[in-house]
N, C-alpha and C positions, 0 to 999 in steps of 0.2 A: 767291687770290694777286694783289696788284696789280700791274697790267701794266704791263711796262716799256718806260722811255720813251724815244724814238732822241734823242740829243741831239748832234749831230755834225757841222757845217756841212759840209764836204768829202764825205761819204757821203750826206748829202740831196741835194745837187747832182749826184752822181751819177746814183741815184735818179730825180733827176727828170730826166735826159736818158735812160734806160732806160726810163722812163712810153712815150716815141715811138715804141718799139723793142717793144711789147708783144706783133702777130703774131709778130714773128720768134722771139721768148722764147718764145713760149706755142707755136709749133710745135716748138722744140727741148726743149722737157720734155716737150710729150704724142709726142717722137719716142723721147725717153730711159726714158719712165714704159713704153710697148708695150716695146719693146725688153729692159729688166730687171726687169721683173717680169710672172711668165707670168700671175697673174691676172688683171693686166689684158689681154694679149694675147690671152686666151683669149674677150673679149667680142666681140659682133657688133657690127654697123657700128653702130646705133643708139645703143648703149651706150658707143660709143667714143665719137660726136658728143659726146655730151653729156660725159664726162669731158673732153674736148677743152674744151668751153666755161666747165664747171667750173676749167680750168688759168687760161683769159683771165681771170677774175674772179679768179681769189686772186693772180693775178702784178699784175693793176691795185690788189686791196687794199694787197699785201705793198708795193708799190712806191711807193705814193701816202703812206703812213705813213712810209717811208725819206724820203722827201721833207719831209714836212709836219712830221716831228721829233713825232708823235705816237705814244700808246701806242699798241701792234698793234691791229688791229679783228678781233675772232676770231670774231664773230657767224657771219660767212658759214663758217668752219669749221667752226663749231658745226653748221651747218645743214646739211654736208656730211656730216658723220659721220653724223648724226642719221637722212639719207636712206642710207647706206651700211648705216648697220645694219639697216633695215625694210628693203633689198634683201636682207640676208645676209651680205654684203661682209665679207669679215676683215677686221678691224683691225690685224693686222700689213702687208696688203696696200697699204691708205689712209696709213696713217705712212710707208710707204717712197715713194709717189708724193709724199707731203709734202716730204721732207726731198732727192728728186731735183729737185722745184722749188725748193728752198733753192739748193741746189747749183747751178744753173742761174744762181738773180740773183746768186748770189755771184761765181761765174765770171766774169760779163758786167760786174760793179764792179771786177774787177781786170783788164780786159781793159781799161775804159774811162782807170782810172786812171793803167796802165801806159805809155797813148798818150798823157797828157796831161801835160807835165810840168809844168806847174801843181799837181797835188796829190802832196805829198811823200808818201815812201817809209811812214811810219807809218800813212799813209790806208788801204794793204792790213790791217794788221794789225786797225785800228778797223774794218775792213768788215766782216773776217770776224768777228771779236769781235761785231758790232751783228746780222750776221746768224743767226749761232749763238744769240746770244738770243732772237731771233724765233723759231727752231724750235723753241727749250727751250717758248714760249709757247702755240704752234702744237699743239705736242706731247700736252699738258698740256689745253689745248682740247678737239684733239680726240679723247682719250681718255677724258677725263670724257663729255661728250653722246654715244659711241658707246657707254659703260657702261649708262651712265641710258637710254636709249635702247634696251639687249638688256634690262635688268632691267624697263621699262616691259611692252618686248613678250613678252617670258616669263611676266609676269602677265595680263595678255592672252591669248595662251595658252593660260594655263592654266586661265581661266575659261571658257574657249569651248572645250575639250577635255571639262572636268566637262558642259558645257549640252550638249556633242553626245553625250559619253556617257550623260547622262541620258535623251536622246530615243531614244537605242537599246533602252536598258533600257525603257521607258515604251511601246517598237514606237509611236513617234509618226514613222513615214517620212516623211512629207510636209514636216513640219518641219524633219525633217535634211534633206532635201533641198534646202530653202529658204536654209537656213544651207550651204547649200555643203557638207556633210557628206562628210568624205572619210577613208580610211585613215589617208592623212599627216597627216592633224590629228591622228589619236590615236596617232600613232608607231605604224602598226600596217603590217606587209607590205600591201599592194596589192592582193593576192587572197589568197583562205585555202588552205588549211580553218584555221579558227579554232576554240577552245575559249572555253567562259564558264567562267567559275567565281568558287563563293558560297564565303568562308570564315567563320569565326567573327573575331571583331574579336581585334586582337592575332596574326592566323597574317600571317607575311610572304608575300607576293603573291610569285609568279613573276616573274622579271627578262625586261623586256618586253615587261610587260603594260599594259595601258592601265586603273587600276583606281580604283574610288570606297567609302569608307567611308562608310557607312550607319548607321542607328542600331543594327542588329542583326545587321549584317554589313557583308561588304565584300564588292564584284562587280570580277569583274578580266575583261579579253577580250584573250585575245591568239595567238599562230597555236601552233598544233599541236607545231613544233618545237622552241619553246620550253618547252614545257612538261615539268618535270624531275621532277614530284613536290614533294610539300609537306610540311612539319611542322604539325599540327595537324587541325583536327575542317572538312574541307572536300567540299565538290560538286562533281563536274567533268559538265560536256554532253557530248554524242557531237560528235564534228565537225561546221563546217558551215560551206558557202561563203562566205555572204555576209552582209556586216556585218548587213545589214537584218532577219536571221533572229537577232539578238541578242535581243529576245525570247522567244522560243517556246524558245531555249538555256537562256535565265535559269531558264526555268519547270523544268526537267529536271533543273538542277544546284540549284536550288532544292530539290527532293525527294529529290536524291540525299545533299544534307547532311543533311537531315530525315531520311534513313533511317539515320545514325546515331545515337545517343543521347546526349542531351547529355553533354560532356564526356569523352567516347570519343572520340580522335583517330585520322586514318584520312583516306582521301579514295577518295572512293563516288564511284556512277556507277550512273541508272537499270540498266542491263545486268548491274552485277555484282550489285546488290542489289533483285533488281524488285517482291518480299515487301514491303518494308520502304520503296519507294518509293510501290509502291497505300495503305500504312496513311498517309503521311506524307499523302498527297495527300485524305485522308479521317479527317482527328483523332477526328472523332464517330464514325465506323463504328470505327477503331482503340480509342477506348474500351470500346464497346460490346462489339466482341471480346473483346477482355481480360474482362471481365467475365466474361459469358455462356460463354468456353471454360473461364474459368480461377478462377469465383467461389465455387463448392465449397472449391478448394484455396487460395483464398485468406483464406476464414474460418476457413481449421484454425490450429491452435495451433503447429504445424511446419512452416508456411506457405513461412518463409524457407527451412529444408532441406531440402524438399520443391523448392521450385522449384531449387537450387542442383544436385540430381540430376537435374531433368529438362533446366536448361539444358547440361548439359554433357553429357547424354548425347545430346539433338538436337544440338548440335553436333560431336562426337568419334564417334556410335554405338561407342562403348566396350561391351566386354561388361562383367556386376558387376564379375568379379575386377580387371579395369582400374580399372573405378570405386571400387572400395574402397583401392586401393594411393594413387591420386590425393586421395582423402577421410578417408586414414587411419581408416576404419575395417569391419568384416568385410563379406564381401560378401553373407553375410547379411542384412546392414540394409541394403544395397544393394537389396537383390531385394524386401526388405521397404517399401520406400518406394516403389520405382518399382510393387509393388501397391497400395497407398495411393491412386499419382497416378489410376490406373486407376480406382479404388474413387472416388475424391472427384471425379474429371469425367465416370465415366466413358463413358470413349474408353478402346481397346486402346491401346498399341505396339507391335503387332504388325500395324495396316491400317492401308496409306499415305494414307488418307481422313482418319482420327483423328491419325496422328501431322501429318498438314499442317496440322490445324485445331489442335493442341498446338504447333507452332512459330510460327503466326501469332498464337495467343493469348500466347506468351511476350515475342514479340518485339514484339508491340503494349503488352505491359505495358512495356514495357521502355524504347520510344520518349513513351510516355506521360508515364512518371516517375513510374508509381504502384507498382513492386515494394515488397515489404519488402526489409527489410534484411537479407540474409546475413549471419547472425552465424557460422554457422562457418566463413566463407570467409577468415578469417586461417590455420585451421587444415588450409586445401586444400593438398595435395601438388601444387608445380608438374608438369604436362602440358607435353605436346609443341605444345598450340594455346593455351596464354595468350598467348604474344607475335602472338597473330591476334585481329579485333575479331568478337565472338561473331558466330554464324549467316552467315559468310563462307562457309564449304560451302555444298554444295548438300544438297537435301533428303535427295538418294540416300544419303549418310554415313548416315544415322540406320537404320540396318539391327536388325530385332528379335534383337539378339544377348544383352541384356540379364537373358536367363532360363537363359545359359549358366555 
């Protein structure tokens, strides 16, 4: 916007007899500015000084332009805001100490004019009119460089929130420390207990978390309270004090996602899932099981319906006649497969040795991503645990009821 120009011989004249008069102005606005408005009254003495000095400079700008019949000189406002916003300072707070300094040199031109009858009665209405414009200018000023200035420092910010959460995640402490690494950088409570947590890319983070997307996930840390539960396939850590322990979090809720299978949504936790959190923590040995428990019944020819009874019966310990009502079919072939499973690994289900080493093997096939494919599991009679993510029991469910 180009800036407007004072053109007004009678109010420059003024002007410049107010130039002399600058402490006395400049003590009646920084007495007007403490007075109505509490955020500034709320500052300490060193804060006031310097608003104080800030007032003599923009009454000697504002004045010297009323004077000189030139366009406003807004720099120094500029420069004002610019510092106002790297303090915090609201911007509705700095526009009202603006426009009480307006008010002030206005005051003091119709005080001056009114004593001089030299300058006719239209001299008030051009003063205010010329000063009004100044603030429209002033205004406009300092709105823009307080903008540009929050939007500078929130990308800022926001880049030094990613670098400090990075160095958490990485347990590089020495670094955050160097960097000043603190809570309030990552908008996080001051002390915890805090949680970590790993989702799959695409589950929306907890509100209030402080979190980074990754190539193959997203990591979020944020305090305990917060945390509401999640939609999607996520890891949550056990509590823990202090930011610095965001590592060794990561690594927990790292395996706690891992322990469930891809695309199975849910949010795990080493504690609730501790099976499935040793396989995650150990892909090779997880393979390997699968195999070696499960590699009989995986060369058979009923591979898929075979595991489809075994997985639901270690999950539900259903007896047959359950199992056939849910499989739609007798509970003869019930009794007949779950001897099969026996027959082709076997292992009883009836010794909690064998059935442990049958759910660690199912559930490592599982995490693996090597099962077949349930063909007749379109044809399953919903249960009372499909709306649960398998092997969420405990082992003790899977009770030898199966020959009843």
């Amino acid at each position: 916007m180009r800036p407007h120009r004072v053109d007004h011989p009678p109010v420059a004249r003024l002007a410049a007899g107010l130039l002399r008069e600058v402490p006395e102005l400049t003590r009646r606005v920084f007495t007007a500015i403490v007075a109505e408005d509490a955020t500034y009254a709320a500052l300490d003495t060193e804060r006031l000084a310097e608003v104080r000095e800030h007032n003599r400079r923009n009454l000697v700008t504002q004045l010297t332009d009323l004077a000189e019949q030139r366009p406003p000189s807004t720099e120094a406002a500029r420069q004002t805001a610019r510092l106002r916003a790297a303090q915090g300072f609201p911007l509705g707070a700095l526009l009202h100490a603006y426009r009480i300094g307006f008010r002030v040199v206005w005051e003091s031109l119709v005080e001056r004019a009114t004593a001089d009858p030299r300058y006719p009665v239209d001299t008030l209405a051009t003063s205010m009119t010329t000063v009004w414009t100044l603030v429209d200018a002033y205004s406009v000023a300092v709105t823009e460089s307080y903008r540009e200035t929050v939007v500078e420092l929130t990308r800022h910010d926001e880049r030094k929130r990613l670098v400090l959460l990075d160095l958490l995640i990485e347990g590089r402490v020495s670094d955050w420390t160097a960097l000043d690494g603190s809570a309030q950088a990552l908008g996080l409570p001051a002390s915890g207990p805090y949680l970590c947590v790993v989702a799959d890319p695409g589950v929306t983070m907890p509100r209030g978390s402080a979190w980074r997307l990754r190539a193959e996930d997203q990591v979020g840390v944020l305090p305990v309270r917060a945390f509401e539960g999640m939609d999607g396939r996520a890891g949550v850590s056990p509590p823990y004090e202090r930011l610095t322990e965001t590592a060794a979090a990561l690594r927990l809720a790292t395996l706690a996602r891992a322990s469930l299978p891809e695309g199975v949504p849910g949010v795990a936790t080493v504690d609730a899932r501790p099976v499935g959190a040793l396989l995650a923590a150990s892909p090779d040995l997880a393979e390997r099981l699968a195999g070696t428990v499960l590699g009989p019944l995986l060369g058979s020819r009923e591979s898929a319906r075979l595991l489809e009874v075994l997985e639901i019966w270690l999950e539900t310990g259903e007896s047959t006649a359950d199992l056939a009502r849910r499989l739609y079919c007798h509970r003869n072939t019930v009794r007949n497969r779950l001897d099969r499973i026996e027959q082709l690994t076997g292992r009883s289900l009836e010794r909690p040795e064998d059935v442990a080493a049958l759910y660690t093997g199912v559930l490592a096939l599982r995490l693996t991503g090597c099962a077949p494919a349930q063909e007749s599991a379109r044809k399953r009679r919903p249960g009372p645990s499909d709306s649960r993510t398998s092997f969420q029991q405990d082992l003790g469910t899977a009770r030898p009821r199966w020959r009843r």
